[in-house]
N, C-alpha and C positions, 0 to 999 in steps of 0.2 A: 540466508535468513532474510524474512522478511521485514519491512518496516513501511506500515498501513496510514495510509492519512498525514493531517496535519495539523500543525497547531491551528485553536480558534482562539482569540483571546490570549488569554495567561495560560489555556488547558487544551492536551493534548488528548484527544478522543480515541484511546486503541480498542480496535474490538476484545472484550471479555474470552478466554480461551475457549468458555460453551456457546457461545455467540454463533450464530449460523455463520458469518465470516471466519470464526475464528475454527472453525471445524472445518471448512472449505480448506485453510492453508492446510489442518493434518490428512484431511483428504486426499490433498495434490500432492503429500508424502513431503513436505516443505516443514522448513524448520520457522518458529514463531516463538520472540523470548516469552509472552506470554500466554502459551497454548498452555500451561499446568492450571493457569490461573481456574478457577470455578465458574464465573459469573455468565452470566448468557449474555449482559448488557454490554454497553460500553464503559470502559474505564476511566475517569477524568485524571489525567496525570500531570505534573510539571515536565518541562522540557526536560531537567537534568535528570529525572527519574527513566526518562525515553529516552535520551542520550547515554545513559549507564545500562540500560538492561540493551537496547539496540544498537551499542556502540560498532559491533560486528556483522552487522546488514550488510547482505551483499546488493539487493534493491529496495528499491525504494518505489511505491504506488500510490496513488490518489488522484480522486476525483475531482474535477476543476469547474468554472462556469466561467467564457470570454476568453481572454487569452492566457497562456500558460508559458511559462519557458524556466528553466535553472535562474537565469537572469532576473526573474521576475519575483521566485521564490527566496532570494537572496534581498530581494529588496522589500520582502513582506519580514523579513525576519533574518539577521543575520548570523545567527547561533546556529541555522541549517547550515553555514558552511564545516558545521563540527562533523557532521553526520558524513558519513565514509559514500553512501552511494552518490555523493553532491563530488566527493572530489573525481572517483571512478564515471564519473556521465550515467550510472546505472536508474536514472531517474524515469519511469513512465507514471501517463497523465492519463488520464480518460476523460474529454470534453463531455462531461455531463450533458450542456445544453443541445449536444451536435449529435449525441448519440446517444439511444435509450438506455442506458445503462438501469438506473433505477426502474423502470417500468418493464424489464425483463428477466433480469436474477432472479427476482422472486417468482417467478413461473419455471423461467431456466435456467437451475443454477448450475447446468451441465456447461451452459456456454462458459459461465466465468469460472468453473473447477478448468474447463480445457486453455484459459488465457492461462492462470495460476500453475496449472502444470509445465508449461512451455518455459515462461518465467522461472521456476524452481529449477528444471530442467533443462535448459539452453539445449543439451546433445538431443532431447525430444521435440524440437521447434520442426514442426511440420508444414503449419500454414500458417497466414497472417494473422496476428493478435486481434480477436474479435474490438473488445473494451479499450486495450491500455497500447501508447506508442513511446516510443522514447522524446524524454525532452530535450530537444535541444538547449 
């Protein structure tokens, strides 16, 4: 199971299950606690609401600007240390500012269905994750 993004504020932003992201995870054949949801948008949620439906996340993904680390996220908020892919290391980051990420998905959403596949998939890891790396 996936578990997309991160808190901003007091709200956690998941992609809506009709959401072009959020049809990407059913695409990559991945599981998403809110893929049943309807909405195309994003979700504005509390932590415990993200914490109760994603308590069973095997990773964890988001995109970042400057530096990024486990360490870093722990100290922007320390209620991630509840979330399971924070204890397991299964955290990856995609440096937004280093690498086009927004200025390609939407042309190519095949690149970031083939990172999402890999990541769902670990036995399918073929080549290097275009977007997302693990954090340290």
């Amino acid at each position: 199971m996936v578990l997309p993004d991160r808190k901003t504020g007091a709200v956690w932003y998941m992609p809506g299950g009709k959401s072009s992201v959020g049809l990407l995870y059913k695409d990559a054949n991945g599981s998403y606690a809110f893929s049943d949801d309807n909405h195309s948008g994003s979700l504005a949620l509390p932590f415990e609401t993200v914490l109760d439906k994603e308590g069973q996340s095997d990773f964890w993904i988001l995109t970042y600007n400057g530096k990024m680390s486990r360490k870093i996220l722990l100290a922007e908020y320390q209620g991630y240390s509840m979330l399971p892919p924070m204890k397991t290391g299964e955290v990856y980051g995609c440096p937004a500012d280093k690498v086009p990420y927004f200025e390609e998905v939407s042309w190519r959403p095949d690149w970031l269905l083939n990172d999402l596949i890999q990541l769902f998939h670990p036995d399918m890891r073929t080549a290097p994750l275009r977007y997302y790396h693990k954090l340290l």
